[in-house]
N, C-alpha and C positions, 0 to 999 in steps of 0.2 A: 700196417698196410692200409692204402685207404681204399674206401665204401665209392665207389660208382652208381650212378644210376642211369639206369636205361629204360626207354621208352621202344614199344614196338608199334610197328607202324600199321598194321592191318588192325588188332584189338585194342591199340593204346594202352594197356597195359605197363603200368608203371613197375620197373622191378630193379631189387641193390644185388650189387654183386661185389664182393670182399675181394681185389685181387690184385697182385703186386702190380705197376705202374709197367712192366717189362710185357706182361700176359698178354696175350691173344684178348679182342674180346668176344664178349659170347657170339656164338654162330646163329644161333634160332632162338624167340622166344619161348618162355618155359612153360608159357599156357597154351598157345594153339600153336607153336613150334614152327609159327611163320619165321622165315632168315631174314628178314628186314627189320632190324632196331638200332637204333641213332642211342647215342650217351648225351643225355642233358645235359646243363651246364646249370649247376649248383651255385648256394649260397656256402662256407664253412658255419660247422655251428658252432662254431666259437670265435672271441674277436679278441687280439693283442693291442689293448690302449691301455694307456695312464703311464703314471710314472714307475712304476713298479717291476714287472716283467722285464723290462730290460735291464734298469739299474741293478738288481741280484744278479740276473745271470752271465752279463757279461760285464761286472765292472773290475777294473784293475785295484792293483793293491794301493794305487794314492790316488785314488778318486774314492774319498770318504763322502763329501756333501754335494756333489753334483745334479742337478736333476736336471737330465736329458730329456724332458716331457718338453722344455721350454718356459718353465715360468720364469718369466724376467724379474717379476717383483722382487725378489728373494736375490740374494747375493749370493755369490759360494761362502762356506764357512758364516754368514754374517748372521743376526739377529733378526728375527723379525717382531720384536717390541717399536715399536713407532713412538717417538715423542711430539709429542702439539707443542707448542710453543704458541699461548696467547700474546697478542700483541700488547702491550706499553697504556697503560688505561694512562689518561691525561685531563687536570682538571682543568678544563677553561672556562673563566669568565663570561657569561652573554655577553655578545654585542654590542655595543652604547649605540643606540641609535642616531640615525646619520641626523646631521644638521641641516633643518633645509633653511633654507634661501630667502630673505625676505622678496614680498612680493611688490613689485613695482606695478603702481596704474598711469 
């Protein structure tokens, strides 16, 4: 069942109340018993991210390597070992230097 919270409006008084989502809410608050209190609007204290929580619990029987988080890097089924491949080392010779030009006067 989840936890509500409510605020009253004459003492501000901050107060949770445990109660199925169908119930009444409370009629007065339960410290000065004024009838005017509003239901805040919460954060959850818990958060459903990463890859994990959903791939266990709802994944099918031929979805073994999927990851539904979205990492592209990764293939289905594939490897993630990366090969480098250096390039071709090549011995060349210096330049001969260019020929200049006799000079004319």
């Amino acid at each position: 069942m989840p936890i509500y919270e409510y605020r009253c409006a004459s003492c501000q008084t901050v107060f949770d109340v445990l109660q199925k989502m169908s119930d009444p809410a409370p009629s007065e608050c339960p410290k000065c018993a004024h009838p005017q209190i509003s239901r805040c609007v919460t954060a959850p204290s818990f958060r459903l991210a990463g890859s994990g929580w959903y791939e266990t619990d709802f994944k099918k029987a031929g979805d073994h390597q999927r990851n539904l988080a979205g990492d592209s890097e990764r293939s289905v089924g594939g490897s993630s070992d990366k090969t480098v491949v250096a390039p071709a080392k090549t011995d060349t010779a210096p330049a001969a230097p260019a020929a200049t030009a006799a000079k004319t006067d």
